[in-house]
N, C-alpha and C positions, 0 to 999 in steps of 0.2 A: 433587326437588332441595330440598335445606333450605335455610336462610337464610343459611347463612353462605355457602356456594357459590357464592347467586343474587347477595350483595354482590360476593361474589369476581369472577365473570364478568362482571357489571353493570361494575365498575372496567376490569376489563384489556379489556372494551370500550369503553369510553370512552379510555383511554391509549390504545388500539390505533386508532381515530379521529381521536384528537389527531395521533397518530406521524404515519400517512396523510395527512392533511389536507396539508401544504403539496407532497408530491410531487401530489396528486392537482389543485390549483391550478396545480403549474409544468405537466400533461399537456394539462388543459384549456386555459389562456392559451398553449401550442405550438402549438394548432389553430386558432384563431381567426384573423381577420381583422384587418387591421390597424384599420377602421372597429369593429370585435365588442371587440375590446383595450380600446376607449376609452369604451364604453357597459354593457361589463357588469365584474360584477366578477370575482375572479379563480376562485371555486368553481361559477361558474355554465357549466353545460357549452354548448360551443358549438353554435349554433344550423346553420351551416354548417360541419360541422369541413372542413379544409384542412392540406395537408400541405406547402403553400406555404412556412409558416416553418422547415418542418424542413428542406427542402430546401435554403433562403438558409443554413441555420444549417450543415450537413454541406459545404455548399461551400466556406462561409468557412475550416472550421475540420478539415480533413480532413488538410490538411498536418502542421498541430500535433497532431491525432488520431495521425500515424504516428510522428511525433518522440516524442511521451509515449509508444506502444506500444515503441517499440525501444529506448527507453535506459529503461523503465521495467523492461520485460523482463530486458534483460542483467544491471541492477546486480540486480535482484532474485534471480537465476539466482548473482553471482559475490557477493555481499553473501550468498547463506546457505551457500552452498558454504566461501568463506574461517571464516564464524563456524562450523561445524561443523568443520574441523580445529581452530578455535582452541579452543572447547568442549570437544573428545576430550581434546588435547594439556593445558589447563589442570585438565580434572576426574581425567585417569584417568594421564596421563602425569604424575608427581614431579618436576619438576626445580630447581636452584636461584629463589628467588625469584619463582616462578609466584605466589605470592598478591600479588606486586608488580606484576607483569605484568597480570594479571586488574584489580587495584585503578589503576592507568593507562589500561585499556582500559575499563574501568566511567566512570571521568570523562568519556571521550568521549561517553558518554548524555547528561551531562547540559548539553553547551556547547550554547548557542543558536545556530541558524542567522546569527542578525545580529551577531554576534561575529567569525566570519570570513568574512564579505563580502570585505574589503575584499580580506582575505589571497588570498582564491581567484580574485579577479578578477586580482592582480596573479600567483599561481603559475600559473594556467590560461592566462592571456597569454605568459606567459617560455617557457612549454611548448610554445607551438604548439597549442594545443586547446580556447582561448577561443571561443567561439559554437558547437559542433561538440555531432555527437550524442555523441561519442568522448569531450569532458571533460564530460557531462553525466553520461554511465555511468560516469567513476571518479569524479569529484564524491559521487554517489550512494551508491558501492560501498562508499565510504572512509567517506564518515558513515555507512553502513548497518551497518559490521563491529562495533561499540561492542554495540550490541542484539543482534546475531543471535550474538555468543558468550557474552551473557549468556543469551539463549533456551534454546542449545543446552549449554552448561555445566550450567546448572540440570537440564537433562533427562535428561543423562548423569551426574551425581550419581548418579541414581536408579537406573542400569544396574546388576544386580548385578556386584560383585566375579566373584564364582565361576564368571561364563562366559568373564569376560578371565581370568582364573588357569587356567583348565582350557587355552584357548588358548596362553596362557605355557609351561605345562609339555607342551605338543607340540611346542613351538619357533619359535610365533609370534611374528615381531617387532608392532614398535608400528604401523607402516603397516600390515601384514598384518592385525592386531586389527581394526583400523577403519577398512579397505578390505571386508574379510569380516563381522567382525561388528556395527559400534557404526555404519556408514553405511548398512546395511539395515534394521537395527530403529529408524533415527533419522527415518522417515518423519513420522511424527506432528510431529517438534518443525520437520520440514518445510515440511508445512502450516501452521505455524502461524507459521510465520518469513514464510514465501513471502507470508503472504496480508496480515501483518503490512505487512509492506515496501511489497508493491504496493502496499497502499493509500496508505503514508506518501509514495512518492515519484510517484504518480499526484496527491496532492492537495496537493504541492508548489508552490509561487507565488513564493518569493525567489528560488531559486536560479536560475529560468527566467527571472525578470524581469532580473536583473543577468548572467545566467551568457548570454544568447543575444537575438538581434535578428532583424530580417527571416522569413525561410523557418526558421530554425530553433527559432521558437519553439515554446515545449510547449501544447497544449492548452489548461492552466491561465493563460496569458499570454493566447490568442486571446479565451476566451472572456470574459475582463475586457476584453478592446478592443472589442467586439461593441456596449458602448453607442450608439455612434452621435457623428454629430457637432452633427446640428443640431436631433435630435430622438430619441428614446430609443423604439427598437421592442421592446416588452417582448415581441412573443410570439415575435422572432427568439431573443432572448435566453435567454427561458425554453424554447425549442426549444435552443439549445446548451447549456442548463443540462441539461436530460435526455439530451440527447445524450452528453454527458461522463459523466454518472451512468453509463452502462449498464458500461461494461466493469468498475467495481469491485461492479457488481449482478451483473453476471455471475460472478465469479471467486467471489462469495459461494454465489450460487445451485449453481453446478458444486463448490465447495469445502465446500458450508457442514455436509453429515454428516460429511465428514473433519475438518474442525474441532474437531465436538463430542469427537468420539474421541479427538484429539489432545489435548485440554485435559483428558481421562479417563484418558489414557497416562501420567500420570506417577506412577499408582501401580503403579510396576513395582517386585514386590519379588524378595529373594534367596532 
């Protein structure tokens, strides 16, 4: 190994150390005692590990575990489904004023969550769907469609011409196109939409905190209430801190070669 390599590997392990280090702190202060919390510090592995706080931590927060899975799920399911016809329809379908269309649905990227609070609490009220897993998944759906048809726009750009025109000149309409062909080859920007979202609306915090109360809260809400009241149990805490980690470590781990692929798919040429 020559010297520039052994620098090279010397660094990305060190970065690779740094990264680890605090998930490796929140596993050990999960196992600890609530006596062990207050005597050692947070990288020093426990001397009795205990699975005591993961278990206080999964009870507390298992309800809101199921609220974040099902409307995390749905809107991420109906937020890439809706952006891939808007994608097709905006990249490969002409119609009047599409580049107006696309340039109004691009500014939705960029409005901040705390700009319409107010609006959604009073449209989600009027509607009957305030506190509900139901207006958390079109809450979701609706700010999620801005990104996933810029995602998928961009991807179908890149679709040759010459396989929609060969379909054309068989007598393919536009649904037909991209029922058959632009929504089978549009896996990749799938992946990348899906895994996008999940995570953006798994590690969502306003909208759960103003958007829902009681039993219906998200995951994200519980595990900010976990402090305590008279006294701050960190290894409860840090036990739903990793708790909550897993599902967007899992969707990475199970997702994470399709990924690479998909960010490699867009040099598809004609």
């Amino acid at each position: 190994m020559n010297k520039a390599s052994l620098v090279v590997y010397t660094a990305l392990t060190i970065l690779a150390f740094m990264y680890f280090l605090p998930f490796w702190s929140v596993l050990t202060t999960a196992l600890k005692s609530d006596i062990e919390v207050r005597m050692t510090i947070p990288i020093v592995p426990p001397s009795n590990p205990t699975t005591t706080p993961l278990l206080k931590a999964f009870e507390l927060m298992k309800q809101g575990l199921v609220n974040s899975l099902l409307f995390t799920s749905f809107a991420t399911i109906f937020s890439s489904l809706i952006g891939s016809v808007n994608g097709f329809m905006l990249s490969k379908v002409k119609f009047k004023h599409s580049d107006t269309v696309f340039l109004a649905l691009s500014v939705g990227i960029f409005i901040p969550y705390h700009a319409v609070v107010i609006p959604l609490i009073t449209v989600t009220s009027k509607a009957g769907i305030y506190n509900s897993i139901l207006g958390m998944t079109i809450v979701h759906t609706t700010y999620g469609i801005p990104i996933c048809t810029l995602f998928f726009k961009n991807f179908f750009d890149e679709l040759p011409e010459s396989i929609l025109n060969a379909a054309r000149i068989d007598g393919a309409g536009d649904f037909t196109i991209y029922k058959r062909i632009a929504l089978p080859l549009s896996w990749p920007a799938f992946i990348i939409t899906g895994v996008f979202q999940f995570t953006s609306i798994w590690n969502d915090f306003l909208f759960g905190v103003v958007l829902t109360k009681g039993s219906n809260q998200p995951a994200s809400v519980v595990l900010a209430n976990l402090l305590g009241t008279t006294a701050a149990e960190w290894n409860v805490q840090m036990a739903g801190t990793f708790i909550y980690a897993l599902p967007v470590v899992a969707v990475y781990l199970l997702l994470g070669k399709y990924l690479i692929r998909g960010y490699l798919a867009g040099a598809i040429k004609g």
